[in-house]
PyMOL CGO cylinders between C-alpha atoms (Angstrom):
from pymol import cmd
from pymol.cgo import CYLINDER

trace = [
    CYLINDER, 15.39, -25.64, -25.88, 12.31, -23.41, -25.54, 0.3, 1, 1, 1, 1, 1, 1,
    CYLINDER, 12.31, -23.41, -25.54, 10.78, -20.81, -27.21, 0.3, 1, 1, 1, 1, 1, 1,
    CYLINDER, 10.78, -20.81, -27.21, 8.24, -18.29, -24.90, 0.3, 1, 1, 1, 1, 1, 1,
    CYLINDER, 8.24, -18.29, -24.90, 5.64, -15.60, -26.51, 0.3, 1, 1, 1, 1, 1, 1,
    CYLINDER, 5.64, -15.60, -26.51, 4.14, -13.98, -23.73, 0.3, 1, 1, 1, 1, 1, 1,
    CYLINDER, 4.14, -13.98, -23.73, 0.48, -12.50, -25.15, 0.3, 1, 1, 1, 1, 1, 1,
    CYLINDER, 0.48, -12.50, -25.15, -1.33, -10.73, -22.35, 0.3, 1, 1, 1, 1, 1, 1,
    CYLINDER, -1.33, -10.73, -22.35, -1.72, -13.26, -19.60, 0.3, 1, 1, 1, 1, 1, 1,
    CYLINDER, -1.72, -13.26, -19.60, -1.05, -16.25, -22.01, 0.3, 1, 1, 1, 1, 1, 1,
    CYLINDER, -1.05, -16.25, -22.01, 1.99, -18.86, -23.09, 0.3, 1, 1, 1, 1, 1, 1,
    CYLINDER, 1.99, -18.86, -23.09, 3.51, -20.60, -25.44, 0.3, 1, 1, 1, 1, 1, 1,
    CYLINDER, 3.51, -20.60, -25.44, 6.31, -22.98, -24.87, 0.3, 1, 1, 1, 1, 1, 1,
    CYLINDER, 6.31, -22.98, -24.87, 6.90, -25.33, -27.64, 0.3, 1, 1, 1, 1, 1, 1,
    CYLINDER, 6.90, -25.33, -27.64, 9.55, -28.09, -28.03, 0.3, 1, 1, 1, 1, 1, 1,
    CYLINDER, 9.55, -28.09, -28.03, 10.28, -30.06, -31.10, 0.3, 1, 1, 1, 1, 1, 1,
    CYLINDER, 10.28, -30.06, -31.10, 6.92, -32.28, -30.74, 0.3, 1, 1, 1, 1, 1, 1,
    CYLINDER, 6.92, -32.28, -30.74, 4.38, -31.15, -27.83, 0.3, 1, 1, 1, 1, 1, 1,
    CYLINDER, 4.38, -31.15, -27.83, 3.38, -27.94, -27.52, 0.3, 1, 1, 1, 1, 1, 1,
    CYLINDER, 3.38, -27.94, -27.52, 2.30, -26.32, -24.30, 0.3, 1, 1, 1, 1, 1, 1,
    CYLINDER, 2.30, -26.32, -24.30, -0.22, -23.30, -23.88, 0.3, 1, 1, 1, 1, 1, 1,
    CYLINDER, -0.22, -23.30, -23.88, -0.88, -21.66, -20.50, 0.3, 1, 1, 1, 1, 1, 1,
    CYLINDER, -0.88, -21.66, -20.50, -3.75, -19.42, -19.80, 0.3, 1, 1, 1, 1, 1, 1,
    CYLINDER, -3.75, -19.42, -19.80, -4.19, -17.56, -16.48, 0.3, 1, 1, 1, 1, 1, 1,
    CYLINDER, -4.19, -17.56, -16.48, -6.99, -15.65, -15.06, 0.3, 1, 1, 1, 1, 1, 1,
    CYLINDER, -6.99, -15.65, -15.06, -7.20, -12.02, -13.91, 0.3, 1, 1, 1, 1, 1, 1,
    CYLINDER, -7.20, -12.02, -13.91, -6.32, -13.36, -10.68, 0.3, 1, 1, 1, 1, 1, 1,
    CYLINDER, -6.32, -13.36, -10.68, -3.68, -15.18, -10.82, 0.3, 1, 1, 1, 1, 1, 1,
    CYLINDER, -3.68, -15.18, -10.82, 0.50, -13.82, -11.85, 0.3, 1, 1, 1, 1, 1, 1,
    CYLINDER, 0.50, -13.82, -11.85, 1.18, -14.66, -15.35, 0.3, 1, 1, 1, 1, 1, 1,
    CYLINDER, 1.18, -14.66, -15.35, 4.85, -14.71, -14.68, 0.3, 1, 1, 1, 1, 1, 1,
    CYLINDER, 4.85, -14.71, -14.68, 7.75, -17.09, -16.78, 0.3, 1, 1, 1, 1, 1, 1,
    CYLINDER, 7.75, -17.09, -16.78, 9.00, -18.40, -13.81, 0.3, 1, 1, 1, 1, 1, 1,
    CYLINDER, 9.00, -18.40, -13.81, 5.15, -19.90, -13.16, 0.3, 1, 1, 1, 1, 1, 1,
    CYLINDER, 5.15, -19.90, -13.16, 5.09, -20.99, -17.16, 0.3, 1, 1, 1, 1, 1, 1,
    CYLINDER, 5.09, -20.99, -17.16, 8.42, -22.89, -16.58, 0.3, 1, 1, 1, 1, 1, 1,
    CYLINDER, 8.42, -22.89, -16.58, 7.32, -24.50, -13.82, 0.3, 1, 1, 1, 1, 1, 1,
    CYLINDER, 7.32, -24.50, -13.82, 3.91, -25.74, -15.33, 0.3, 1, 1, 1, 1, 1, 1,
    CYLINDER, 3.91, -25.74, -15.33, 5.82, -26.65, -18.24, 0.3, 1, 1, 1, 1, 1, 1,
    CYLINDER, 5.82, -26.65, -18.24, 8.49, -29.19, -16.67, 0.3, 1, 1, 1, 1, 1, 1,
    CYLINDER, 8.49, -29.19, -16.67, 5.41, -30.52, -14.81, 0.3, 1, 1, 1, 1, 1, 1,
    CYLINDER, 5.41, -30.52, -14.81, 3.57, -31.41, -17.85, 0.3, 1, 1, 1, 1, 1, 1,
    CYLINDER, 3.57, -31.41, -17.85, 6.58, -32.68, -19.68, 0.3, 1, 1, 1, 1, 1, 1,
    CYLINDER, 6.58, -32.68, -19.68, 7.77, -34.78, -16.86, 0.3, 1, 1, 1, 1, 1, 1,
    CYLINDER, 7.77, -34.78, -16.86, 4.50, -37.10, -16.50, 0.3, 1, 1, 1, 1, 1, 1,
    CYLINDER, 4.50, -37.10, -16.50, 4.11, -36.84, -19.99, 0.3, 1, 1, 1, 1, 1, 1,
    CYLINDER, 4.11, -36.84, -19.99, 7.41, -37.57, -21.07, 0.3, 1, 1, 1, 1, 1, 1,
    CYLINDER, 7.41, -37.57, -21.07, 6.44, -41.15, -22.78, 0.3, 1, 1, 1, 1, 1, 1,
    CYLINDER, 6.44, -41.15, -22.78, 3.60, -39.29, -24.98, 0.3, 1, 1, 1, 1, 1, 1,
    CYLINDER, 3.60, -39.29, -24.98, 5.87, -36.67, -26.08, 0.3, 1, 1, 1, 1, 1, 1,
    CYLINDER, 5.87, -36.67, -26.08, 5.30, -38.09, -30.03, 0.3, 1, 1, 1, 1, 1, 1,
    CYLINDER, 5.30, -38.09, -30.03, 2.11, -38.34, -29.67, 0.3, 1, 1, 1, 1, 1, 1,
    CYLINDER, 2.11, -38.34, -29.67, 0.38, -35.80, -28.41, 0.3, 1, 1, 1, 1, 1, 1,
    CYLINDER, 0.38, -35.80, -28.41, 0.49, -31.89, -30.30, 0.3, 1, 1, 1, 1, 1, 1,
    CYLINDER, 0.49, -31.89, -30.30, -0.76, -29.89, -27.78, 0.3, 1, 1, 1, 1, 1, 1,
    CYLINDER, -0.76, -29.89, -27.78, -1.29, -29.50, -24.04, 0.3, 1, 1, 1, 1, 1, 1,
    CYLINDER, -1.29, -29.50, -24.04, -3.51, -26.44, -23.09, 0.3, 1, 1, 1, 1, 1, 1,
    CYLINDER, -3.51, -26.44, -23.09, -3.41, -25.75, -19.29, 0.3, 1, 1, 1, 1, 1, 1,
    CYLINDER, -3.41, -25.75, -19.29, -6.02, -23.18, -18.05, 0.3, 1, 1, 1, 1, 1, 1,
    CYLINDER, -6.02, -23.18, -18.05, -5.04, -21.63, -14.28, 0.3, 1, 1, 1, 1, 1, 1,
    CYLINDER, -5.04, -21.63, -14.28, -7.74, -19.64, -12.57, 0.3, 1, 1, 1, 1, 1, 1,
    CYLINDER, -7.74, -19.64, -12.57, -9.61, -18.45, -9.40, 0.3, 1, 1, 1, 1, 1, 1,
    CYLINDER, -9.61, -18.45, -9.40, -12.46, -19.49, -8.20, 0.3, 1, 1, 1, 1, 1, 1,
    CYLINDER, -12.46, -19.49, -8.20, -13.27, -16.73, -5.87, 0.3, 1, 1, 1, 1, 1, 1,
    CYLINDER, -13.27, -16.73, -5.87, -10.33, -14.30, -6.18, 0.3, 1, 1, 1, 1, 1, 1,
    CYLINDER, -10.33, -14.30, -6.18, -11.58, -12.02, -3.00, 0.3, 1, 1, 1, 1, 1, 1,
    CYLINDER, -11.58, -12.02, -3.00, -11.47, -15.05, -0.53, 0.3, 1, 1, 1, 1, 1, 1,
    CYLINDER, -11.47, -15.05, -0.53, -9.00, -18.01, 0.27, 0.3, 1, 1, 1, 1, 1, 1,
    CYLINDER, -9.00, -18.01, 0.27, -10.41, -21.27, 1.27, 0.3, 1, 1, 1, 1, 1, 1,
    CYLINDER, -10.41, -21.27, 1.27, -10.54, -24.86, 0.14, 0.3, 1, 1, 1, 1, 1, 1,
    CYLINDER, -10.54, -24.86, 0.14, -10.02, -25.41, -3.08, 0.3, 1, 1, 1, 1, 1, 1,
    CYLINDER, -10.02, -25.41, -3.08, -10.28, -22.44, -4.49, 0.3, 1, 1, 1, 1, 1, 1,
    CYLINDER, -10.28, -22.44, -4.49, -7.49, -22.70, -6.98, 0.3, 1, 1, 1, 1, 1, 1,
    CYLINDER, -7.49, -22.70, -6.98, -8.49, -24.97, -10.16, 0.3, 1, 1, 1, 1, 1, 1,
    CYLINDER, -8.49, -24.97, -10.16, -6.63, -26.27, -13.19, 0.3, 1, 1, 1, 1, 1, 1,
    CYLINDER, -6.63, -26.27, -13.19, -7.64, -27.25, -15.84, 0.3, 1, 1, 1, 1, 1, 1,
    CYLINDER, -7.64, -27.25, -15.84, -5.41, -29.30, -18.44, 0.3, 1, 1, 1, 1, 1, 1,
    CYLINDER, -5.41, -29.30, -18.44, -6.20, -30.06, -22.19, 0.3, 1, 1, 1, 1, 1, 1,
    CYLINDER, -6.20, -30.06, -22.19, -4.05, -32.81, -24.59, 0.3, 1, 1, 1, 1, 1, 1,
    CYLINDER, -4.05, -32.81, -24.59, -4.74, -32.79, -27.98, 0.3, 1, 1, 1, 1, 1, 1,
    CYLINDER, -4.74, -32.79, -27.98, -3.96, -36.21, -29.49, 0.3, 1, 1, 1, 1, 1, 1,
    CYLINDER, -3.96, -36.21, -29.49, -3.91, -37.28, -32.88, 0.3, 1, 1, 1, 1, 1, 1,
    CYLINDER, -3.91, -37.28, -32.88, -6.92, -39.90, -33.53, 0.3, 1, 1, 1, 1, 1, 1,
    CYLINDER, -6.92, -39.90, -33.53, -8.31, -39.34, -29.87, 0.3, 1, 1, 1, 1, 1, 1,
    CYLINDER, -8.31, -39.34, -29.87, -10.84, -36.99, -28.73, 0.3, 1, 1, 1, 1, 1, 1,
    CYLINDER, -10.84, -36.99, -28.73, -9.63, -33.78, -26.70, 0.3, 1, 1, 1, 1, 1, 1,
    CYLINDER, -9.63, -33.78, -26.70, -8.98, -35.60, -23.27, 0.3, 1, 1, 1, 1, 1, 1,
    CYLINDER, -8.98, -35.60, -23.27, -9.63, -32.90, -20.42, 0.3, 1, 1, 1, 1, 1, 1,
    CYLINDER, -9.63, -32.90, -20.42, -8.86, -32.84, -16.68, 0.3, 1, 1, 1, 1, 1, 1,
    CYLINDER, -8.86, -32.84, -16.68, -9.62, -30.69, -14.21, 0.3, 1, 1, 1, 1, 1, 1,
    CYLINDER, -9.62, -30.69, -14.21, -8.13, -30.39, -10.50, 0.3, 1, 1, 1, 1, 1, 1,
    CYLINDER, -8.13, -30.39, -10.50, -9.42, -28.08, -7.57, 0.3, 1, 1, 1, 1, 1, 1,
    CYLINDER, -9.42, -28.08, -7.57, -7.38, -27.37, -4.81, 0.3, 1, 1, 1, 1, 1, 1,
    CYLINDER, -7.38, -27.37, -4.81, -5.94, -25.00, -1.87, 0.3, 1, 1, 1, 1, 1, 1,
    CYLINDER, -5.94, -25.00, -1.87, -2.97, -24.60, -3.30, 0.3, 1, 1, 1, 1, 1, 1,
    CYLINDER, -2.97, -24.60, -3.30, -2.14, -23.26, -7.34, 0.3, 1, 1, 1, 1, 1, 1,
    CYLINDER, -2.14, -23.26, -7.34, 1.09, -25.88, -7.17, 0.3, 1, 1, 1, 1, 1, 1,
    CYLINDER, 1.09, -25.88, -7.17, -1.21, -28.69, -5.95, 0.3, 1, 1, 1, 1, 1, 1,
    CYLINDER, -1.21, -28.69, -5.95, -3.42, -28.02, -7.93, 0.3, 1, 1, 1, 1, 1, 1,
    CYLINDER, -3.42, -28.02, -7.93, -1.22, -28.41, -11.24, 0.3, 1, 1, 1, 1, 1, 1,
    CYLINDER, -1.22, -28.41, -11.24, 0.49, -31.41, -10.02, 0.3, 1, 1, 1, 1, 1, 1,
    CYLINDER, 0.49, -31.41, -10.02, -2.77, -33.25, -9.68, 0.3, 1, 1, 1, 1, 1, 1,
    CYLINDER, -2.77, -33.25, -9.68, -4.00, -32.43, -12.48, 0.3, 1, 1, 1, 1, 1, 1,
    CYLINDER, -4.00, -32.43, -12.48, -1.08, -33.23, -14.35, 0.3, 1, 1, 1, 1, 1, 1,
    CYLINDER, -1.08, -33.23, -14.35, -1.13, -36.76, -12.67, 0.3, 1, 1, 1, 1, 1, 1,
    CYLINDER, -1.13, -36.76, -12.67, -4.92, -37.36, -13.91, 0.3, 1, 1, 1, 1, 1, 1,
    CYLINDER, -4.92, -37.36, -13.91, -4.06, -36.21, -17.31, 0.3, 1, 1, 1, 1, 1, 1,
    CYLINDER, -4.06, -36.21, -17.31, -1.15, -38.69, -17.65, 0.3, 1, 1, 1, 1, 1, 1,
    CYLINDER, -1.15, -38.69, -17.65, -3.38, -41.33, -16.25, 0.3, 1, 1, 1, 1, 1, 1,
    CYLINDER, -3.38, -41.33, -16.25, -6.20, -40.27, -18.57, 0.3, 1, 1, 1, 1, 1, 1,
    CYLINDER, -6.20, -40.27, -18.57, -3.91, -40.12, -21.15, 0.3, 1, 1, 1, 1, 1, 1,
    CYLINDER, -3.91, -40.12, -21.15, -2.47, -43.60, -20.85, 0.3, 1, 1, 1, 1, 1, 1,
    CYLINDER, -2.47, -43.60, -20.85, -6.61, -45.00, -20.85, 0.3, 1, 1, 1, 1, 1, 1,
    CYLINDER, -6.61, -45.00, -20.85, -7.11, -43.45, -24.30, 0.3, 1, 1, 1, 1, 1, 1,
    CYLINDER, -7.11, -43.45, -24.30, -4.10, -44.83, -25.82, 0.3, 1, 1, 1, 1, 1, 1,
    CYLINDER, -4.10, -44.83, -25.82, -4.82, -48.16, -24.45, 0.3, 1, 1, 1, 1, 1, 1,
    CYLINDER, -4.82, -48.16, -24.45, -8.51, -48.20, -25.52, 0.3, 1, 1, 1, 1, 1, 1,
    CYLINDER, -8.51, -48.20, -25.52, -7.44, -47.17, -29.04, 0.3, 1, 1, 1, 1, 1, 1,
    CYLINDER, -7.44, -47.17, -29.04, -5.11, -49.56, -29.28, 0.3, 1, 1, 1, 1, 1, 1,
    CYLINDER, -5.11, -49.56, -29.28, -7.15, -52.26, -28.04, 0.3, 1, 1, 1, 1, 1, 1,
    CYLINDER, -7.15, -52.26, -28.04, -10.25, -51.21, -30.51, 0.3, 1, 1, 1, 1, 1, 1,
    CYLINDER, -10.25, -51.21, -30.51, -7.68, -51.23, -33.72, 0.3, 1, 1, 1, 1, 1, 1,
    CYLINDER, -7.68, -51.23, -33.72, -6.33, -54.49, -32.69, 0.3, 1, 1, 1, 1, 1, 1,
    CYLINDER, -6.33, -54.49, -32.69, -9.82, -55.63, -32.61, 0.3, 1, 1, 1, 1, 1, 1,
    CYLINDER, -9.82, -55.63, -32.61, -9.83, -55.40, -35.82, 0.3, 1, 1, 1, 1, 1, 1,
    CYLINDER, -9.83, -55.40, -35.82, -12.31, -52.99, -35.96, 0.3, 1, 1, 1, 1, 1, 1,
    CYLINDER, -12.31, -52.99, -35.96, -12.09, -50.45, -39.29, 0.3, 1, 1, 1, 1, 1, 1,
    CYLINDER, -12.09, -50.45, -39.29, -13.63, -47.83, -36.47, 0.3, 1, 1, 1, 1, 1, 1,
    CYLINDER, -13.63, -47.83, -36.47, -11.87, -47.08, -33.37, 0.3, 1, 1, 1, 1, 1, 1,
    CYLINDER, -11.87, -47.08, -33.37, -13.75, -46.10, -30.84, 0.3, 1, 1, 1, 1, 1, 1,
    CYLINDER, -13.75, -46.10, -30.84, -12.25, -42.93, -29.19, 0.3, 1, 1, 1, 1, 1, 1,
    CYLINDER, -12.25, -42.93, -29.19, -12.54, -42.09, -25.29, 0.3, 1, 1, 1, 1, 1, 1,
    CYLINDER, -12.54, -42.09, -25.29, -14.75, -38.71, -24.63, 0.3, 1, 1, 1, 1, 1, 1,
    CYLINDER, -14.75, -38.71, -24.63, -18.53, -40.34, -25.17, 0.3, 1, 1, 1, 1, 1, 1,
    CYLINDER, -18.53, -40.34, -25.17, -18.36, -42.44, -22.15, 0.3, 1, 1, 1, 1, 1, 1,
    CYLINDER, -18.36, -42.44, -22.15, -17.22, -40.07, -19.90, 0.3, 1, 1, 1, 1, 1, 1,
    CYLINDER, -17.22, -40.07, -19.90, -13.63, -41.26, -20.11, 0.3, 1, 1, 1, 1, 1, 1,
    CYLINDER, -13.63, -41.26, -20.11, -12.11, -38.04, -21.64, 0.3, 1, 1, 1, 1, 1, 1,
    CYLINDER, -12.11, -38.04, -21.64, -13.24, -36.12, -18.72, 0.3, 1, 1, 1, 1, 1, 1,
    CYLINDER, -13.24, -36.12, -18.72, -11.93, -36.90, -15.65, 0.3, 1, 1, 1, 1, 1, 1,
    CYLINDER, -11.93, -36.90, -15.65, -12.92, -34.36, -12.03, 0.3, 1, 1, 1, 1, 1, 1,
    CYLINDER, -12.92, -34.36, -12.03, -12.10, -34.90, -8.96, 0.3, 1, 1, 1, 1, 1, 1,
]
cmd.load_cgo(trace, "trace")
């Protein structure tokens, strides 16, 4: 079960643990059936995080809205993680569905890395754990 607030051009579809935000440019139709869609994407390749992470914001937008090209359509997808730094992907492409798919596969990827380098750093021993973002390894462009 889902619950939707449609705000402008903006999202909100929450489930019991992981929230998801979608934010669309000017450009680019706002509609549910596009929210759903980004939605079952997100939660589908990060189905095993579901506990851990809060919040996923996805940003959809443009490039250059007047002419169609090569990737000209770019997503850009937020998780917000207890203990981790944000962890941010981004994905350019032709197509808007390409575009979020990718994305959503480097996020679950980049995802995965944090978790593993946290866990690694606690059982360390380490009273500091050393969270992804500084290195480069919370951002991940293609």
């Amino acid at each position: 079960m889902f619950f939707a607030t449609l705000f402008r051009k903006t999202a909100i579809l929450s489930q019991a643990k992981m929230q998801i935000r979608v934010d669309v440019d000017d450009h680019i139709d706002g509609s549910e059936e596009l929210m759903v869609r980004v939605e079952g994407v997100i939660e589908g390749s990060l189905d095993r995080f579901q506990e851990r992470i809060s919040r996923v914001d996805v940003h959809l937008s443009q490039r250059i809205p007047h002419r169609h090209g090569e990737r000209d359509m770019c997503c850009r997808m937020e998780a917000h993680a207890a203990g981790l730094a944000l962890v941010t992907v981004i994905h350019e492409a032709q197509t808007l569905t390409e575009a979020i798919h990718a994305a959503s596969a480097k996020l679950e990827r980049a995802v995965q890395l944090a978790f593993v380098k946290t866990k690694d750093a606690v059982a360390a021993g380490g009273d500091e754990v050393e969270v992804p973002g500084a290195d480069g390894l919370g951002r991940v462009r293609s």
